[in-house]
C-alpha positions as CSV (number, residue, x, y, z in Angstrom):
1,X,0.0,0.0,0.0
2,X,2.6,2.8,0.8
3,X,4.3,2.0,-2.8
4,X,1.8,3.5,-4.3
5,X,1.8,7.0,-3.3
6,X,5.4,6.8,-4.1
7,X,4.8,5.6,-7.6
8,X,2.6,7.7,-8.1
9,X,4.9,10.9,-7.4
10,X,7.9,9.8,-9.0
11,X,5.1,9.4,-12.1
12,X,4.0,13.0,-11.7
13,X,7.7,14.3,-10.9
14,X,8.6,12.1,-14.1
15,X,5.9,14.0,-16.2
16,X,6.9,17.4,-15.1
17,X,10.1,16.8,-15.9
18,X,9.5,15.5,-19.6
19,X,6.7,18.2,-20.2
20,X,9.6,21.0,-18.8
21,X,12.3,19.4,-21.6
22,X,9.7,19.3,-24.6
23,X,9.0,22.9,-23.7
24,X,12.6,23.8,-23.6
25,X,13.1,22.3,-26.3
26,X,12.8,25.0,-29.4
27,X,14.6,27.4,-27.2
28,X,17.4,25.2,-27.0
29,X,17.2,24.3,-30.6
30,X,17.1,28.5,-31.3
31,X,20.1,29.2,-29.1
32,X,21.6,26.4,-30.5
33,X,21.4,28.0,-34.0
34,X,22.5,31.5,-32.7
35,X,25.7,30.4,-31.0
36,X,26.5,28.5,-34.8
37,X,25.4,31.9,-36.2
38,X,27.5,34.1,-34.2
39,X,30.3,32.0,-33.8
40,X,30.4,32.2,-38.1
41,X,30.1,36.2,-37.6
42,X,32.7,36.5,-35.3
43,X,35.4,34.5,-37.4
44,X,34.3,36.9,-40.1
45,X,34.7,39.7,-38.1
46,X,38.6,38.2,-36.7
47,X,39.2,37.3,-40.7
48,X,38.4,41.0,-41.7
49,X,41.1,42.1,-39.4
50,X,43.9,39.9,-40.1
51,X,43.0,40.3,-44.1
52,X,43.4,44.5,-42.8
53,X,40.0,45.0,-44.8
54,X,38.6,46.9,-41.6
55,X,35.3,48.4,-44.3
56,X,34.1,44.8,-44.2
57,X,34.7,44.5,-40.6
58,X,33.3,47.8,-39.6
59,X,30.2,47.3,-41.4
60,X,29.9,44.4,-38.7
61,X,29.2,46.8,-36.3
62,X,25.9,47.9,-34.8
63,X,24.4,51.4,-35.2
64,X,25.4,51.9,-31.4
65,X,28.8,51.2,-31.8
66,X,29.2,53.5,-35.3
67,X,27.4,56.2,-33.6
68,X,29.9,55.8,-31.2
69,X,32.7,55.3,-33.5
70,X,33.6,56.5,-36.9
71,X,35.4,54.5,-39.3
72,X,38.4,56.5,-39.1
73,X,38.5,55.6,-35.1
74,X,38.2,52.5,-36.1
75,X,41.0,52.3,-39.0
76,X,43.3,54.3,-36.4
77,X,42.7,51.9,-33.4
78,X,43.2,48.7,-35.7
79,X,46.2,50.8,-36.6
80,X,47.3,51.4,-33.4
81,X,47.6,48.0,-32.4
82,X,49.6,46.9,-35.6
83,X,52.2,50.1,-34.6
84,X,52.5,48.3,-31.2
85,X,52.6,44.7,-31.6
86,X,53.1,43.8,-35.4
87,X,51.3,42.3,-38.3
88,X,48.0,40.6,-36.9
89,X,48.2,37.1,-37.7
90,X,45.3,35.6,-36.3
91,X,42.1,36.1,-33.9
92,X,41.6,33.1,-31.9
93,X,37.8,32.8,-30.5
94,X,38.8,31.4,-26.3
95,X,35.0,31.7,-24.7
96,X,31.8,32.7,-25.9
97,X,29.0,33.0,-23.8
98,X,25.5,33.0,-25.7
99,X,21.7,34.4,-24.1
100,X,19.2,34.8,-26.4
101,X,15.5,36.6,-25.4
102,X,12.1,35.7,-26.5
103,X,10.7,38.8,-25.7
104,X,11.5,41.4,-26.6
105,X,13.4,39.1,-29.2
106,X,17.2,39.6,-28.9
107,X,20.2,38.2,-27.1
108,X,23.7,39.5,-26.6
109,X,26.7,37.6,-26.4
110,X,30.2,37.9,-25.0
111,X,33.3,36.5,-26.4
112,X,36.9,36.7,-25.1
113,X,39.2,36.0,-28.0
114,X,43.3,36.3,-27.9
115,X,44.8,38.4,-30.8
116,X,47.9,36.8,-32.2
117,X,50.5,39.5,-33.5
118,X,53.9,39.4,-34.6
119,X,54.9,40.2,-31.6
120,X,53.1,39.5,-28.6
121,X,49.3,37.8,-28.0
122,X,46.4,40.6,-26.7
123,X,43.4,39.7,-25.2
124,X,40.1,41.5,-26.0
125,X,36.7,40.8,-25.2
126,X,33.8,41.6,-27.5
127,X,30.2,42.2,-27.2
128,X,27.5,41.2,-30.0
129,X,24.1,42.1,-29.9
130,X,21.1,40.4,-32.1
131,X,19.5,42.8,-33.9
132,X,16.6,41.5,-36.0
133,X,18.9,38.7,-37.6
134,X,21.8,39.2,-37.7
135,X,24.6,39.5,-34.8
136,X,26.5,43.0,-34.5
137,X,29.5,44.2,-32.7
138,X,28.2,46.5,-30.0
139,X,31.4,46.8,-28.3
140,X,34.9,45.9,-27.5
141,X,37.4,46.1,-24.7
142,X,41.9,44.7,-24.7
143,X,42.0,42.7,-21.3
């Protein structure tokens, strides 16, 4: 007699827990598909730099961050750092951390990447936004 109240919880514990993973399902299947998405971006945003073709990389960023910064900030930074360190070889992606939002629709994401120059390996992090669908550079910061 007492193994049935038991049975019957762990039944309705067992059902809240499938009905809670069906449900979080197509979020996890949409975040999965972002973190692809932005993870593409950002190596096109890293290639851009290395390849010196800052237009393409630029154009990357969000209307925050080019209201924020002019192109020619943005040539002169990237110039900056090739002064200091050497040619830029390679941008190498260490973390990314991925939240996406159902409403209002959006996510932001945070990636900490290591530079490699000639001379010496800088560490930045960067900060991408969702806006409608695509994934823009809202901000970056050398660690």
């Amino acid at each position: 007699m007492t193994r049935k109240p038991r049975n019957i919880v762990l039944w309705v514990v067992g059902s809240l827990a499938a009905v809670s993973l069906v449900a979080a399902t197509p979020g996890l299947i949409g975040l999965a598909k972002q973190w692809r998405i932005v993870k593409q971006d950002f190596r096109d945003y890293g290639q851009a730099l290395v390849d010196q073709r800052y237009a393409d990389a630029y154009r990357m960023a969000g209307p925050q961050f080019q209201e924020a910064t002019s192109f020619d900030a943005f040539v002169a930074q990237q110039r900056r750092l090739i002064e200091k360190y050497g040619q830029l070889k390679a941008v190498n992606e260490e973390t990314m951390n991925v939240k996406t939002y159902r409403r209002p629709p959006g996510g932001v994401t945070i990636i900490t990447a290591s530079l490699d120059f000639d001379s010496r390996t800088v560490r930045f992090t960067y900060e991408f936004h969702l806006e409608g669908d695509r994934w823009a550079l809202y901000g970056c910061k050398q660690l």
